[in-house]
PyMOL Python script that loads the backbone (N, CA, C, O; Angstrom):
from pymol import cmd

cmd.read_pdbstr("""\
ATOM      1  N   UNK A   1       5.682  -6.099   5.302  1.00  0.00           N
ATOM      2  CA  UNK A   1       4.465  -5.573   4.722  1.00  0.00           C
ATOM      3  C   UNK A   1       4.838  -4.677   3.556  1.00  0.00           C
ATOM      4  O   UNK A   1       5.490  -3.647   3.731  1.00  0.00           O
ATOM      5  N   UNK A   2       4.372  -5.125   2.231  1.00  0.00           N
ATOM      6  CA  UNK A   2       4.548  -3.890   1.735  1.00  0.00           C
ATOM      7  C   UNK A   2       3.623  -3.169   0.682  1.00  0.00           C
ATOM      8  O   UNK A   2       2.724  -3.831   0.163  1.00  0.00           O
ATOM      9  N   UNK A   3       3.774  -2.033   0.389  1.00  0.00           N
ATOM     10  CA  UNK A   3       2.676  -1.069   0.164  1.00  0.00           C
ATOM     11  C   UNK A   3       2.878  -0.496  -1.012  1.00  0.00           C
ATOM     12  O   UNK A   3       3.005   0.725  -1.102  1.00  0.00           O
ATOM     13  N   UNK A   4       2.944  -1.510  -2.319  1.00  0.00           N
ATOM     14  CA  UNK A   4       3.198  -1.301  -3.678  1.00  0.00           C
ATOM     15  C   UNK A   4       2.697  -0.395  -4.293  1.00  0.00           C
ATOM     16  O   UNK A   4       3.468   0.280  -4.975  1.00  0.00           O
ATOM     17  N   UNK A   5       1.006   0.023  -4.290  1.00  0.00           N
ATOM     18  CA  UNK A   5       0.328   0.904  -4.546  1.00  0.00           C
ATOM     19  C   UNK A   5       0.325   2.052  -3.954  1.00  0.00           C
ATOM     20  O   UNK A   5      -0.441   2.953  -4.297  1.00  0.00           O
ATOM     21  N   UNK A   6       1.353   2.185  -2.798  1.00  0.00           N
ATOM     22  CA  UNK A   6       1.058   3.493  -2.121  1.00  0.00           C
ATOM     23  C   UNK A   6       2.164   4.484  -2.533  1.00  0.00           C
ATOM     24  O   UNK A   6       2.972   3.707  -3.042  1.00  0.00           O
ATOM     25  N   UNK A   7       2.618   5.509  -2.616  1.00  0.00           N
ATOM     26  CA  UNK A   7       3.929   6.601  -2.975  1.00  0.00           C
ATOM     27  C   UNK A   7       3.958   7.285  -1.981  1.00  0.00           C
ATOM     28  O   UNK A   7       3.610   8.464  -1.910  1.00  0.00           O
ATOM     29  N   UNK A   8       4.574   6.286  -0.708  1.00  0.00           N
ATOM     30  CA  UNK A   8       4.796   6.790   0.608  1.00  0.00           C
ATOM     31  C   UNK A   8       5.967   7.635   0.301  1.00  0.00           C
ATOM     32  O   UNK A   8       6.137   7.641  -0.919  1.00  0.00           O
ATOM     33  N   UNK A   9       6.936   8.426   0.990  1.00  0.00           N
ATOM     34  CA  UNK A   9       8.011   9.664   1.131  1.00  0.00           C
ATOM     35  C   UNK A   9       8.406   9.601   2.624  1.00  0.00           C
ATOM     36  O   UNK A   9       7.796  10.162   3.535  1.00  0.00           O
ATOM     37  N   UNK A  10       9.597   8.781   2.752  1.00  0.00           N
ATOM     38  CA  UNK A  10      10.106   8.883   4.190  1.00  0.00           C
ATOM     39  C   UNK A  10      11.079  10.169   3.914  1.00  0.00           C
ATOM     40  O   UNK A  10      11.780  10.248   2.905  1.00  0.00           O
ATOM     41  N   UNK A  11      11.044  10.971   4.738  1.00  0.00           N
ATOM     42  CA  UNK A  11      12.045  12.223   5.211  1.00  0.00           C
ATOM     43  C   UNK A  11      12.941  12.156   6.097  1.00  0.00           C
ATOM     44  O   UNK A  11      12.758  11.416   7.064  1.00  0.00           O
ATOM     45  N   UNK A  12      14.045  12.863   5.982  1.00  0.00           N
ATOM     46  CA  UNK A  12      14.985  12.255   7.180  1.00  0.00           C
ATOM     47  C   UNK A  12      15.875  13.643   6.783  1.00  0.00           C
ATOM     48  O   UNK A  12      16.178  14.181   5.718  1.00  0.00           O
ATOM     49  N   UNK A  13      16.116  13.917   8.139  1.00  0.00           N
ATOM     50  CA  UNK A  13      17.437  15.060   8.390  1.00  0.00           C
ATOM     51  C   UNK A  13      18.630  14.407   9.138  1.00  0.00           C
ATOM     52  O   UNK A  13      19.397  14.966   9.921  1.00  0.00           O
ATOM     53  N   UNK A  14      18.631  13.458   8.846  1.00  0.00           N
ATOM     54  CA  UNK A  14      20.036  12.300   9.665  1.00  0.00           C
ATOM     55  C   UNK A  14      20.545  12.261   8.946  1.00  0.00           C
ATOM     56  O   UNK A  14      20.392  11.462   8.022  1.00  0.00           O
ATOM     57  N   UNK A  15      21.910  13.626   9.083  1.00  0.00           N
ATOM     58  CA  UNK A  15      22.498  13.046   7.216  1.00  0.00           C
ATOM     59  C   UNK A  15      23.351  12.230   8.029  1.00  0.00           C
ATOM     60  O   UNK A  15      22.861  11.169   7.640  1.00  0.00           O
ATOM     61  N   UNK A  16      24.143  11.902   8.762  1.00  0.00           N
ATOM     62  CA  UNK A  16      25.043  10.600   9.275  1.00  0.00           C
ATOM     63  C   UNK A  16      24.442   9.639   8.829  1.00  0.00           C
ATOM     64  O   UNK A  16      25.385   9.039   8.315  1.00  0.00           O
ATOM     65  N   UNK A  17      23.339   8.872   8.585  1.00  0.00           N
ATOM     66  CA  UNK A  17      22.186   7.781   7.858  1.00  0.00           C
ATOM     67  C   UNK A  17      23.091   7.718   6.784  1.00  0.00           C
ATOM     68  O   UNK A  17      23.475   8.773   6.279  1.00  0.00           O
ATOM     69  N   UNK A  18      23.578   6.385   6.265  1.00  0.00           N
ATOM     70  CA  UNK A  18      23.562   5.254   5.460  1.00  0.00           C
ATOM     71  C   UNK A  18      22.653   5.609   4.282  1.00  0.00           C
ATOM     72  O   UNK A  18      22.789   5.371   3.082  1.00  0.00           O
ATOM     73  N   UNK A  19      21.907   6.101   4.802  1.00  0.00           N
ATOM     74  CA  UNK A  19      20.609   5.809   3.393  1.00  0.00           C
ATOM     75  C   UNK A  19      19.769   6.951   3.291  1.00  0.00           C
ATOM     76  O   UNK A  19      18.640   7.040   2.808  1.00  0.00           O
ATOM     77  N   UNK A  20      20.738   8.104   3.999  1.00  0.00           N
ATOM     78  CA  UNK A  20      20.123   9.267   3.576  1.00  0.00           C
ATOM     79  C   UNK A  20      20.371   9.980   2.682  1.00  0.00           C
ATOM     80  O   UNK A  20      21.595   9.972   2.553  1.00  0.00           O
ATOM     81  N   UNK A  21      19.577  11.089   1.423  1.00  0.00           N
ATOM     82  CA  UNK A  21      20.431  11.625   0.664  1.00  0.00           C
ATOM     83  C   UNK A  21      20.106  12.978   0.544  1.00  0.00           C
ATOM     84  O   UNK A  21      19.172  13.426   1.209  1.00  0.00           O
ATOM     85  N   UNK A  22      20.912  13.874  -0.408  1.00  0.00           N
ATOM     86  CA  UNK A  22      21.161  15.382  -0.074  1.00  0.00           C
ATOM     87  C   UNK A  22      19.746  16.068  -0.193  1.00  0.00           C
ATOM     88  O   UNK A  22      19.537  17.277  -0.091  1.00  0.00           O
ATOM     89  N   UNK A  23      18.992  15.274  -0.383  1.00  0.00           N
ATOM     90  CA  UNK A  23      17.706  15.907  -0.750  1.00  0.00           C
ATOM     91  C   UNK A  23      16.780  16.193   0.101  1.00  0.00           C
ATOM     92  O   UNK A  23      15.919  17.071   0.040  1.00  0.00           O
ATOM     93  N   UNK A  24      17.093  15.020   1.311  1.00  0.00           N
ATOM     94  CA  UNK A  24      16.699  14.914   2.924  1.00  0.00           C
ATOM     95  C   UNK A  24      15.624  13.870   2.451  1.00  0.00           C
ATOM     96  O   UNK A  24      14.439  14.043   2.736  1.00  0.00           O
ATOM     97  N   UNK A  25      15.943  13.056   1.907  1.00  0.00           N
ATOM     98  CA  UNK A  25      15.240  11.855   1.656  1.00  0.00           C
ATOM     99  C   UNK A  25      15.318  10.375   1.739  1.00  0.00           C
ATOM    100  O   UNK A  25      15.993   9.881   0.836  1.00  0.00           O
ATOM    101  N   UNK A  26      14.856   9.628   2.499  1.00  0.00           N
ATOM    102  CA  UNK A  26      15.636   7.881   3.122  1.00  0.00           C
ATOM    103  C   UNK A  26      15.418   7.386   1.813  1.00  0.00           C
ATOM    104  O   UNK A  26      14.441   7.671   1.120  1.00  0.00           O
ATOM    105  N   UNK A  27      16.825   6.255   1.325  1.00  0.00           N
ATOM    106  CA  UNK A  27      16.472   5.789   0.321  1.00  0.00           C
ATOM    107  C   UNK A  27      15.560   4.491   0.464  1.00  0.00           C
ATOM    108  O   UNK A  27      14.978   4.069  -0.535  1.00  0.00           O
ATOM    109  N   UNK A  28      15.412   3.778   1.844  1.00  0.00           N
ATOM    110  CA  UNK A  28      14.687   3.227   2.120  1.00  0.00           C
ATOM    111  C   UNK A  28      13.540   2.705   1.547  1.00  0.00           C
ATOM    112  O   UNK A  28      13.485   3.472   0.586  1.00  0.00           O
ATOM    113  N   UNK A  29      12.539   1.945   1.408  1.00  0.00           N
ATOM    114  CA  UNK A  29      12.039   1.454   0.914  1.00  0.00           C
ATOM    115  C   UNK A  29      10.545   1.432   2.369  1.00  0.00           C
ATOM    116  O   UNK A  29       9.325   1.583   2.318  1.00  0.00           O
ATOM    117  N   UNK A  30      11.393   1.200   3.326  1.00  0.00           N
ATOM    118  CA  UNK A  30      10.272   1.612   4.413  1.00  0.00           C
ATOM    119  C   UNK A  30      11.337   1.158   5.919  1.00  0.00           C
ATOM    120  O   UNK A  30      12.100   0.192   5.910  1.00  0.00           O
ATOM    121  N   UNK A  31      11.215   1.771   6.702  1.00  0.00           N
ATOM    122  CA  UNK A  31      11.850   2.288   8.107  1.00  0.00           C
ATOM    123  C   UNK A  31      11.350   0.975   9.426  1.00  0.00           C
ATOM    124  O   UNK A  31      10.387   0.239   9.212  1.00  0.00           O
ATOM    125  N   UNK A  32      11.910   0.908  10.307  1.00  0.00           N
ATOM    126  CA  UNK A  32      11.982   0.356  11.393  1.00  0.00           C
ATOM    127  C   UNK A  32      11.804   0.982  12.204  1.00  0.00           C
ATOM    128  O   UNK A  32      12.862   1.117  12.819  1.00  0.00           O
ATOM    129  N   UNK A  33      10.682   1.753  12.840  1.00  0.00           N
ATOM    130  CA  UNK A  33      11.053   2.466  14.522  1.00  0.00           C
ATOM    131  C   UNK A  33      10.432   1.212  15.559  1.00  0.00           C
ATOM    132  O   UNK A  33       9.463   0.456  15.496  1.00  0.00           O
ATOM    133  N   UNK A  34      11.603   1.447  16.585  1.00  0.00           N
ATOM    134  CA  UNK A  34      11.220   1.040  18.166  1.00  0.00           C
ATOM    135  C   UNK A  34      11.481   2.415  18.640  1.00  0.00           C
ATOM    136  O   UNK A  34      11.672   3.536  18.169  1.00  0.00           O
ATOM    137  N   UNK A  35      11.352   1.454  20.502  1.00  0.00           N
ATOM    138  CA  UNK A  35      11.230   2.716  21.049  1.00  0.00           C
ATOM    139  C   UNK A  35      12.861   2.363  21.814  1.00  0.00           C
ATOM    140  O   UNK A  35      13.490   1.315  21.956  1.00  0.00           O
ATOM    141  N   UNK A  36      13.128   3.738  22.180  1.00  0.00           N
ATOM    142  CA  UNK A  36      14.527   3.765  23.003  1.00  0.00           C
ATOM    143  C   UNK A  36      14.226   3.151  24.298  1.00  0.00           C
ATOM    144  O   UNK A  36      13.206   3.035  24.977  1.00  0.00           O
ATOM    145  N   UNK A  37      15.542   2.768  24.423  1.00  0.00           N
ATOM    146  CA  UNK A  37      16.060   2.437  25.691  1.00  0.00           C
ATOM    147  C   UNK A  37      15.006   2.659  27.098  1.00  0.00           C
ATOM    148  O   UNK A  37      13.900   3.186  26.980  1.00  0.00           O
ATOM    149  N   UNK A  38      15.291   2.401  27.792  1.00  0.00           N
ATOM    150  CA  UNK A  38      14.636   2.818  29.021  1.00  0.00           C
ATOM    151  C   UNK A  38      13.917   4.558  28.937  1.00  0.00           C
ATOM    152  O   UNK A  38      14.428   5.608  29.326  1.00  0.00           O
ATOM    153  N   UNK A  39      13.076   4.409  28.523  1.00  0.00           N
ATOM    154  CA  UNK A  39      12.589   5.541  27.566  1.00  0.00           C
ATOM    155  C   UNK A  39      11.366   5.386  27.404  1.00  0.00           C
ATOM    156  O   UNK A  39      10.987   5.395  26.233  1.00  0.00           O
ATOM    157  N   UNK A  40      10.160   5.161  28.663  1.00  0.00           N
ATOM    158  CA  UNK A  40       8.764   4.546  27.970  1.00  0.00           C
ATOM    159  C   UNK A  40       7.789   5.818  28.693  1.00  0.00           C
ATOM    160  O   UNK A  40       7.161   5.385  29.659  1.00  0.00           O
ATOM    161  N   UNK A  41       7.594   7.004  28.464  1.00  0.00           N
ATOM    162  CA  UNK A  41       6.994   7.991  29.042  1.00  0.00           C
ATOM    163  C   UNK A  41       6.074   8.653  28.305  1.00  0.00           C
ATOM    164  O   UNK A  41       5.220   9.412  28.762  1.00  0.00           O
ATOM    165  N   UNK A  42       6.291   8.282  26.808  1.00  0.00           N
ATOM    166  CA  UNK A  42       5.380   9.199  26.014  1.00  0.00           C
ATOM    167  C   UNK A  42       5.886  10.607  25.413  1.00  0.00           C
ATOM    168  O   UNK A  42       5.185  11.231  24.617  1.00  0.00           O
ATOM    169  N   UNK A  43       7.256  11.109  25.879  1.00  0.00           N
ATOM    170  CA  UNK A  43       7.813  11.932  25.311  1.00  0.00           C
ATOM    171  C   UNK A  43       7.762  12.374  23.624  1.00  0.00           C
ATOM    172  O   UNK A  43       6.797  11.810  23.109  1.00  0.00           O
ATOM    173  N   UNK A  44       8.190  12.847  23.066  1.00  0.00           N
ATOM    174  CA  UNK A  44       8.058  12.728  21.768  1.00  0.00           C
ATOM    175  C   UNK A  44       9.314  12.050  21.220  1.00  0.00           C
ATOM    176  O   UNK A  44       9.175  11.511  20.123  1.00  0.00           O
ATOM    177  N   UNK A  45      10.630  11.980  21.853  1.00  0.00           N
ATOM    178  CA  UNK A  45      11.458  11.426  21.795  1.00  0.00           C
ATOM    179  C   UNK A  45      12.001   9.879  22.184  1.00  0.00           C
ATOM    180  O   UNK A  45      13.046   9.312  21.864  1.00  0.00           O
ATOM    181  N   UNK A  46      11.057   9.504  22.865  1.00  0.00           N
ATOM    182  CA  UNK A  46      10.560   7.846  23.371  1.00  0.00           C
ATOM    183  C   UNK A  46      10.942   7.101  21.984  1.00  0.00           C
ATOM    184  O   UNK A  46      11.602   6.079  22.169  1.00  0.00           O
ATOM    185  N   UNK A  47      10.640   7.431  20.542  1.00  0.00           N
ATOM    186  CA  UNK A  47      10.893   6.498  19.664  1.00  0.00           C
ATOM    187  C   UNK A  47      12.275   6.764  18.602  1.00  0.00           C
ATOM    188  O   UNK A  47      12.826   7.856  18.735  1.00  0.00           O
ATOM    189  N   UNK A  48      12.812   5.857  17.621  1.00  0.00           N
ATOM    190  CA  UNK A  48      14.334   6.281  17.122  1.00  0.00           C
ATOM    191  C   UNK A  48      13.804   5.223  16.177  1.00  0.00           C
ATOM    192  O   UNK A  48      13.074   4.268  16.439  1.00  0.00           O
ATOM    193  N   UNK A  49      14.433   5.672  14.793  1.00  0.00           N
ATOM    194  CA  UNK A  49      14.633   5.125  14.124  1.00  0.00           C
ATOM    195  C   UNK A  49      15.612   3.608  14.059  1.00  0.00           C
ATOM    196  O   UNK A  49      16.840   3.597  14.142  1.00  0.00           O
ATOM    197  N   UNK A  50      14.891   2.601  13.921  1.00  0.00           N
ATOM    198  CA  UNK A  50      15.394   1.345  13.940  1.00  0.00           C
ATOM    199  C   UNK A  50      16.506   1.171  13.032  1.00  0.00           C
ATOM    200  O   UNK A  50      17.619   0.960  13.513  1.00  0.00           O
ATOM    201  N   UNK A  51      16.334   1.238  11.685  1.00  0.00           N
ATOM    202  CA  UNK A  51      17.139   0.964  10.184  1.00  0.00           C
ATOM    203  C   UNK A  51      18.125   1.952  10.038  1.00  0.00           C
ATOM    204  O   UNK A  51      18.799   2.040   9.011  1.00  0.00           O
ATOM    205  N   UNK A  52      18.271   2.812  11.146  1.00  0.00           N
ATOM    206  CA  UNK A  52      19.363   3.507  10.781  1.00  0.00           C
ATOM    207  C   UNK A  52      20.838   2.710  11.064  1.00  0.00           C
ATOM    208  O   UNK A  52      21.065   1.895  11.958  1.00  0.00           O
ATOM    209  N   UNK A  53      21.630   3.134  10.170  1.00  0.00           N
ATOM    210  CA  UNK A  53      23.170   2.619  10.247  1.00  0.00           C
ATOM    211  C   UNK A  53      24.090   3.843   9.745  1.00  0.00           C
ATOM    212  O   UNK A  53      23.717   4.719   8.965  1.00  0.00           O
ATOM    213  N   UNK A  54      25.231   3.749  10.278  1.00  0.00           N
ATOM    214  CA  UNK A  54      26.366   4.974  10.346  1.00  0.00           C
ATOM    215  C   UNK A  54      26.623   5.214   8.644  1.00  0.00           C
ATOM    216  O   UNK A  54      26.191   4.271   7.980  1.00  0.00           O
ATOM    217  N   UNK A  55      27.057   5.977   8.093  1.00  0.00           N
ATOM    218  CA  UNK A  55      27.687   6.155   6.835  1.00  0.00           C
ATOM    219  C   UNK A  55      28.925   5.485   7.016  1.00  0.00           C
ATOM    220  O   UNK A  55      29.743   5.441   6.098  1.00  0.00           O
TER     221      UNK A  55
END
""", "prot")
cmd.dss("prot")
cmd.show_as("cartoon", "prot")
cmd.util.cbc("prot")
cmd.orient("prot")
């Protein structure tokens, strides 16, 4: 899906992220979340960034 007209701003404090930069900004284009692992409760932590990859 993508959202040409929109000037979305993904944020990210994962500086280990691949595609994060010093600014605290994904260079991404747009993100992947699922939810974790055996992890289905509603927590606030239940979901993780999909598109992340190691530096």
């Amino acid at each position: 899906m993508s959202f040409s007209d929109k000037h979305q701003c993904i944020l990210c404090d994962v500086v280990s992220c691949k595609f994060h930069d010093q600014s605290g900004h994904c260079q991404l284009d747009s993100i992947k979340v699922k939810p974790r692992k055996n992890c289905h409760d509603g927590s606030c932590d239940e979901s993780e960034c999909g598109s992340y990859i190691n530096k």
